[in-house]
C-alpha positions as CSV (number, residue, x, y, z in Angstrom):
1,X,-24.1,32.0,6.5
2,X,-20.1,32.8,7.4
3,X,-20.1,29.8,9.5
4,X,-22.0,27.4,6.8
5,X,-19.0,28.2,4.1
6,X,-16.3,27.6,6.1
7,X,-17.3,24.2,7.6
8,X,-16.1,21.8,5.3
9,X,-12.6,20.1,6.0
10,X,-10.4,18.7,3.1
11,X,-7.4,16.1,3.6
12,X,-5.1,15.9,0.9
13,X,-3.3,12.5,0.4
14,X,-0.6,12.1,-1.1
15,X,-0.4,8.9,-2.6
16,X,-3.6,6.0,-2.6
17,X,-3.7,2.5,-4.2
18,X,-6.6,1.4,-5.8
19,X,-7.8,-1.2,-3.2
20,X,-9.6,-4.1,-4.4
21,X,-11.5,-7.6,-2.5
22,X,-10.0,-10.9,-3.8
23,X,-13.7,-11.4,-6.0
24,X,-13.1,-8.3,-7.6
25,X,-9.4,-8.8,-8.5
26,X,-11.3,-12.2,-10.8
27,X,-13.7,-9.6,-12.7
28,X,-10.5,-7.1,-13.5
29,X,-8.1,-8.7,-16.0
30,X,-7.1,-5.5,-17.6
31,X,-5.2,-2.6,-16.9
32,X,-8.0,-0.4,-17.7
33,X,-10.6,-2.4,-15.7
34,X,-8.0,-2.1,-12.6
35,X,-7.4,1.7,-13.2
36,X,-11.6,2.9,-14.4
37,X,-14.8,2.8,-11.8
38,X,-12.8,2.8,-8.6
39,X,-14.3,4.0,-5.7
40,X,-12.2,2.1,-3.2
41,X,-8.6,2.9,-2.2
42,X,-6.0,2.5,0.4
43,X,-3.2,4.3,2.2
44,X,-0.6,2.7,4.5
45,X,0.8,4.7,7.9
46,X,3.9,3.0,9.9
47,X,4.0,3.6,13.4
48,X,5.4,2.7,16.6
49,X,3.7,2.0,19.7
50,X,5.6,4.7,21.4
51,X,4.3,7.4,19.4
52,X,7.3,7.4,16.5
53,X,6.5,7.0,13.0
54,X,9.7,4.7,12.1
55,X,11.2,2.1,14.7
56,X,13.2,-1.3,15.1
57,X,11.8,-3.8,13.0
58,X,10.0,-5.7,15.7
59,X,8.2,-2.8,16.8
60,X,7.4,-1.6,13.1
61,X,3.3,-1.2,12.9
62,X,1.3,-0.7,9.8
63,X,-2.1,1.1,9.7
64,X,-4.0,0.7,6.4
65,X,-6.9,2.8,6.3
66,X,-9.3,2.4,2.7
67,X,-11.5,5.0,1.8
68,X,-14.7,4.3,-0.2
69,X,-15.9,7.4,-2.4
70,X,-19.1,8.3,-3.3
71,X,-18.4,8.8,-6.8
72,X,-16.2,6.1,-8.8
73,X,-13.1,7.8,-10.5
74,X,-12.5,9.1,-13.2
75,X,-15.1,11.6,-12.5
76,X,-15.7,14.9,-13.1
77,X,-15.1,17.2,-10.3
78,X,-11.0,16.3,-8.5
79,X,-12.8,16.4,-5.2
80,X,-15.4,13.4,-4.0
81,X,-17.0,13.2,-0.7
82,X,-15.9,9.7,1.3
83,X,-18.6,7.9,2.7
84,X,-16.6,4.9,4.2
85,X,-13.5,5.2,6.4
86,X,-12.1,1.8,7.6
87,X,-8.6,1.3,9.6
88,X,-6.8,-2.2,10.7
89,X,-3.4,-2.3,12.3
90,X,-0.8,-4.6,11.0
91,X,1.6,-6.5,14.0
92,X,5.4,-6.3,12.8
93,X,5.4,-9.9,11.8
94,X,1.8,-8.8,9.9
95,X,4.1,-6.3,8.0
96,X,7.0,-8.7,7.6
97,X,5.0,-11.2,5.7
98,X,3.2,-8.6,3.8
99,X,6.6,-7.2,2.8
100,X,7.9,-10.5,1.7
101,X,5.0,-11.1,-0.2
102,X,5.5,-7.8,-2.1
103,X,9.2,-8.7,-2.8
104,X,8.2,-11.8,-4.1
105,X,5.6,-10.7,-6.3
106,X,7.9,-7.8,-7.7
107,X,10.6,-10.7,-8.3
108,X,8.2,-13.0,-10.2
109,X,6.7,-10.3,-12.4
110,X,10.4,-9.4,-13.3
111,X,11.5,-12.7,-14.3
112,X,8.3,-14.1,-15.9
113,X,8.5,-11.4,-18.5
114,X,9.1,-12.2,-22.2
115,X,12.7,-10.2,-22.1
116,X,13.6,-9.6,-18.4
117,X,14.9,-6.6,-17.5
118,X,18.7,-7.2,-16.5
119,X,18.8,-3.8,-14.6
120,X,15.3,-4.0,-12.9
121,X,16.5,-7.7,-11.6
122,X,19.9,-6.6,-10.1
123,X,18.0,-3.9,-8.5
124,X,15.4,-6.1,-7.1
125,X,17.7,-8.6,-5.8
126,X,19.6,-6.2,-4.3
127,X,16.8,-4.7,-2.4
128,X,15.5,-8.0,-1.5
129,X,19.3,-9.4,0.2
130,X,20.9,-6.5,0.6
131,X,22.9,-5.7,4.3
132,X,22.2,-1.8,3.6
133,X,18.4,-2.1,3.1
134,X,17.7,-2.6,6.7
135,X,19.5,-6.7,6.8
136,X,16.0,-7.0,5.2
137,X,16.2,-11.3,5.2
138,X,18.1,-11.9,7.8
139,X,16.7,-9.5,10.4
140,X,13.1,-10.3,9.7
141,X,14.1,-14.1,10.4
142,X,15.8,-13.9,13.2
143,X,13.0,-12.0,14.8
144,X,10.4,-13.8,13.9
145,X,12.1,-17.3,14.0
């Protein structure tokens, strides 16, 4: 009986993103349908092929690993077994487009709204073209280019 109790393992996550297939981003319009019966979701790893978790951008890696409960959330216990674990890597130029993609999206949400944000734009932009974030642009080109 000792060993019975003590043979489940927990992993706590820090931080998952409800992960959704493009048919199921067509069903879920609103907020609430995007945030009620989820049973899918996703955390992202970096990592290097030498072992570190952060690296030069052209050896920068991505592991996303989505977890399928079997419960949806909101439910009523915190804790819900997973019954599906899947993993794909991401090459650096993978992650570069991905990133891009993110930025791009963040930028047109900003600007398409009905009174942009003047403070959320600057910040944006300067994340997107800044020389201190990483010479985000002009890195990523030149080695992919």
């Amino acid at each position: 009986m000792y060993r019975q109790r003590y043979m489940n393992a927990y992993i706590q996550i820090t931080y998952v993103e409800a992960y959704f297939d493009d048919y199921e981003m067509k069903d879920r319009l609103t907020n609430f349908e995007k945030n009620f019966n989820l049973r899918r979701f996703m955390f992202t790893t970096p990592f290097t092929r030498s072992g570190r978790p952060r690296g030069e951008l052209c050896e920068q890696y991505k592991r996303k690993t989505i977890l399928t409960t079997m419960h949806a959330f909101p439910y009523v216990k915190t804790r819900i077994n997973v019954i599906q674990k899947e993993e794909f890597d991401l090459t650096p130029i993978e992650v570069a487009i991905e990133d891009m993609q993110k930025k791009t999206r963040e930028l047109a949400v900003a600007t398409h709204r009905e009174q942009p944000d003047a403070k959320m734009l600057q910040m944006l932009l300067q994340g997107s073209v800044g020389a201190t974030v990483n010479q985000f642009c002009p890195k990523r080109m030149d080695l992919h280019l």
